[in-house]
TILO-302169 format. One record per residue: residue in one letter; x, y, z of N, C-alpha, C in turn. Coordinates in steps of 0.05 Angstrom, whole numbers, padded with zeros to 5 digits, always signed. Each point is the difference from the previous one (the first is absolute). Layout:
<pts>
aXYZXYZXYZ ...
</pts>
This chain:
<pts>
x-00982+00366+00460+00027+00009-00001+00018-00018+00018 x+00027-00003-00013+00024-00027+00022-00003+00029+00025 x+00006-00022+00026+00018+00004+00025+00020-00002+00000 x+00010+00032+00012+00028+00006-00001+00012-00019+00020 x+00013-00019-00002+00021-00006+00035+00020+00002+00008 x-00012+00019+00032+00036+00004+00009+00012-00011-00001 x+00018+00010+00001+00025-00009+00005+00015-00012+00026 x+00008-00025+00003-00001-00004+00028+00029-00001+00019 x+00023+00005-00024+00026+00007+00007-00002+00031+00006 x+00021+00006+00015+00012+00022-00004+00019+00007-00020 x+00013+00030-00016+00003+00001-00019+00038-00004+00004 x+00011-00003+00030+00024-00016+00003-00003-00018+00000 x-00015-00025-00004-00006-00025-00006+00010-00002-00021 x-00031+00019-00021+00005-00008-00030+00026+00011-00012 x+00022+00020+00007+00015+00011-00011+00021-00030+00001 x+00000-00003+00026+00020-00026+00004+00001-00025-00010 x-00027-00003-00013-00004-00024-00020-00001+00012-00014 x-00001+00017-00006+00002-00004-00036+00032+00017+00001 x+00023+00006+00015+00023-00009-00001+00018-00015+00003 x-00023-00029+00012+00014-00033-00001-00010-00001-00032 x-00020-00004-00010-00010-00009-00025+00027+00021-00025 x+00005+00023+00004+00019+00018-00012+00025-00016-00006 x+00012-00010+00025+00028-00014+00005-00011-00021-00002 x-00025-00020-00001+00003-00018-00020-00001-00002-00027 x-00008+00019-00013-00006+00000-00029+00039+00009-00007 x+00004+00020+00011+00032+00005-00005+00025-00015+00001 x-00005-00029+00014+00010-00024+00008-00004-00019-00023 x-00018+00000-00014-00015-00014-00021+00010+00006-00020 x-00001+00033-00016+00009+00008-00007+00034-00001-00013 x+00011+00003+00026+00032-00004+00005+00007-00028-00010 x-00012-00027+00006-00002-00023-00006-00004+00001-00040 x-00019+00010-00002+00001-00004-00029+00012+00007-00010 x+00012+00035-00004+00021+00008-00006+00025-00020+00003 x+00000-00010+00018+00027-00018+00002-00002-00029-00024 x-00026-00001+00000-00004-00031-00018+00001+00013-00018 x-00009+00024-00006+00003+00009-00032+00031+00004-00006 x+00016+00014+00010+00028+00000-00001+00012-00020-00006 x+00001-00022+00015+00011-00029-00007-00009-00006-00026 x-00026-00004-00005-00009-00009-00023+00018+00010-00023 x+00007+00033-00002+00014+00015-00016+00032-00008-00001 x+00008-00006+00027+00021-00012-00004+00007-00027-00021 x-00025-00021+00010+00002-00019-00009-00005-00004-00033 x-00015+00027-00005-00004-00005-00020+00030+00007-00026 x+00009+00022+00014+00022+00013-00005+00018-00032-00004 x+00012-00005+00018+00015-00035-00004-00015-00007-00009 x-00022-00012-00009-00009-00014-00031+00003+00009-00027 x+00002+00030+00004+00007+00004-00035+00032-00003-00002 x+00011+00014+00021+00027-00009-00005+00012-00022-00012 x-00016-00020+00012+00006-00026-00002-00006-00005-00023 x-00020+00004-00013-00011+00008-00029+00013+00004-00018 x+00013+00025+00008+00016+00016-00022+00020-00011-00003 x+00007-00021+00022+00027-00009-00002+00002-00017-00018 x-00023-00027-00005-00014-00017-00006+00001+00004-00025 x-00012+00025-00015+00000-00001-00025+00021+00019-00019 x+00017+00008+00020+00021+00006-00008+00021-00028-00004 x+00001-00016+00015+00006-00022-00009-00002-00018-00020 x-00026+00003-00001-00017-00013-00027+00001+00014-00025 x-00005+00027-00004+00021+00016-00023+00027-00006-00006 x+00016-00003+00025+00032-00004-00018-00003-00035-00003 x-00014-00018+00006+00002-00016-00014-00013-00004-00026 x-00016+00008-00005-00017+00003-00025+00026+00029-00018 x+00011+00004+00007+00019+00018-00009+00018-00018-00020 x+00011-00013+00028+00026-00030-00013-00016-00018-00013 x-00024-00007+00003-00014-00022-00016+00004+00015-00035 x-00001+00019+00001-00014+00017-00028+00023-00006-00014 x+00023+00013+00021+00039-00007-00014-00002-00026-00005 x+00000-00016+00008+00003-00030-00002-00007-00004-00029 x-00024-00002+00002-00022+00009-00026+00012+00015-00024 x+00009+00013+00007+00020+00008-00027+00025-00002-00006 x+00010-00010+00015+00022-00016-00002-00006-00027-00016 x-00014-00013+00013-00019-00026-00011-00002+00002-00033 x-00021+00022-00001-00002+00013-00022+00023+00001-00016 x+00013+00017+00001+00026+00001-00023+00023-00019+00001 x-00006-00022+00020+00026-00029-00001-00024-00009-00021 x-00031-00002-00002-00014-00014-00020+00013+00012-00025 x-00006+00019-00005-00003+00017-00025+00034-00010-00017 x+00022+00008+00014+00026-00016+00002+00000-00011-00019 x-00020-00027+00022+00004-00027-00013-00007-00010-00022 x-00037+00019-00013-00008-00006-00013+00028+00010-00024 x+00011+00021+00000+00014+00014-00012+00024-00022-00012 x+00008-00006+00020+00025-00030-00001-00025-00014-00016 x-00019-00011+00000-00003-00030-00010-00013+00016-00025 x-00005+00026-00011-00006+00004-00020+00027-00002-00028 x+00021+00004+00018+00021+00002-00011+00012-00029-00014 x-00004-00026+00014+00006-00017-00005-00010-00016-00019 
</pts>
């Protein structure tokens, strides 16, 4: 059978480490929460930036399309004129 072994602190010892080890893990803690936050921020300004991005790129592909049909019916026009002639 294992040997039990005392214990060789007292149990104000161990209370008091393991309430440094407490306020360290809570310190750690606090720290990540904070990197996690940022991250969320940051990530937040990247889609923005995003959305902005391809909202941009829609209204040009918007005017490209007009162009395009504009294009389109100055052709059609023309063929129209040189059918005539």
């Amino acid at each position: 059978m294992a040997e039990i072994l005392p214990l060789t602190r007292d149990p104000q010892d161990r209370l008091q480490a393991a309430l440094r080890l407490l306020t360290i893990a809570q310190d750690e803690q606090r720290e990540a929460v904070a990197a996690f936050r940022e991250s969320l921020y940051e990530l937040r300004d990247s889609t923005s930036r995003l959305q902005a991005s391809v909202h941009g790129w829609q209204r040009q592909v918007f005017a490209t399309g007009r162009e395009v049909d504009a294009a389109r019916e100055a052709v059609r026009k023309l063929q129209e004129t040189a059918a005539r002639m």
